[in-house]
C-alpha positions, -999 to 999 in steps of 0.1 A, spaced: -125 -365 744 -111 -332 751 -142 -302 756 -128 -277 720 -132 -311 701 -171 -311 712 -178 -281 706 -163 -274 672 -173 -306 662 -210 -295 674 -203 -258 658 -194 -279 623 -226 -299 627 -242 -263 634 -232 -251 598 -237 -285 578 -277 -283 590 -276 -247 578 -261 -257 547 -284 -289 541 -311 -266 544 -300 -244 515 -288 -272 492 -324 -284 499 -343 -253 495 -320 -251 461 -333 -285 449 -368 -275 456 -367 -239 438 -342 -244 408 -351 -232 382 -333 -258 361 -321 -295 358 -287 -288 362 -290 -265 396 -312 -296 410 -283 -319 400 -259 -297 419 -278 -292 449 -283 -328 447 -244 -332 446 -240 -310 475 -266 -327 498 -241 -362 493 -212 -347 501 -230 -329 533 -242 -363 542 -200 -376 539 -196 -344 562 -217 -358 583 -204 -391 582 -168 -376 590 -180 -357 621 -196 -385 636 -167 -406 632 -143 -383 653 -174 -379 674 -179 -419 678 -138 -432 669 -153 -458 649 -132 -456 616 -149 -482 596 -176 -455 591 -148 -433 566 -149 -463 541 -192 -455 539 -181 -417 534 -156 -430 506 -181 -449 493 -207 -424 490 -182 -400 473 -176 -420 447 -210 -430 439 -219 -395 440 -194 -386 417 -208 -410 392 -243 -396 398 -231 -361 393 -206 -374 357 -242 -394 348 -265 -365 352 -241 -343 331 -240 -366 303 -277 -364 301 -282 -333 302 -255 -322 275 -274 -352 254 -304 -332 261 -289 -298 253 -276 -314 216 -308 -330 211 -324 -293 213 
């Protein structure tokens, strides 16, 4: 593996933790349902990040069908949240 693959690959692993950090200190201190729900979003599409990273890192490609996986089963989490809050919000 050639050296600029390791280090931007450790420089994007650098910025996901950073980001993970915030989408977890946003999911901790929001104010509201729905900025939980999106923080909560962002954290499973980090973690696919993550997923990506270590499969150029490792060459094991079976891994990208677990980060497809988990996008669309975050995407149904984020579409199921939504619902309940605008049922929520009418009920109000």
């Amino acid at each position: 593996m050639d050296k600029w693959l390791i280090v931007s690959i450790v420089i994007c692993s650098l910025c996901l933790f950073f980001s993970l950090a915030m989408a977890v200190a946003r999911l901790i201190i929001g104010p509201t349902l729905a900025d939980r729900v999106v923080a909560l979003d962002l954290i499973s599409f980090i973690t696919i990040g993550y997923i990506a990273l270590y499969t150029l890192y490792s060459g094991q490609m079976a891994l990208l069908d677990i980060a497809v996986t988990l996008g669309l089963v975050a995407f149904l989490g984020t579409i199921a949240f939504a619902r309940l809050i605008a049922k929520q919000s009418n009920e109000e």
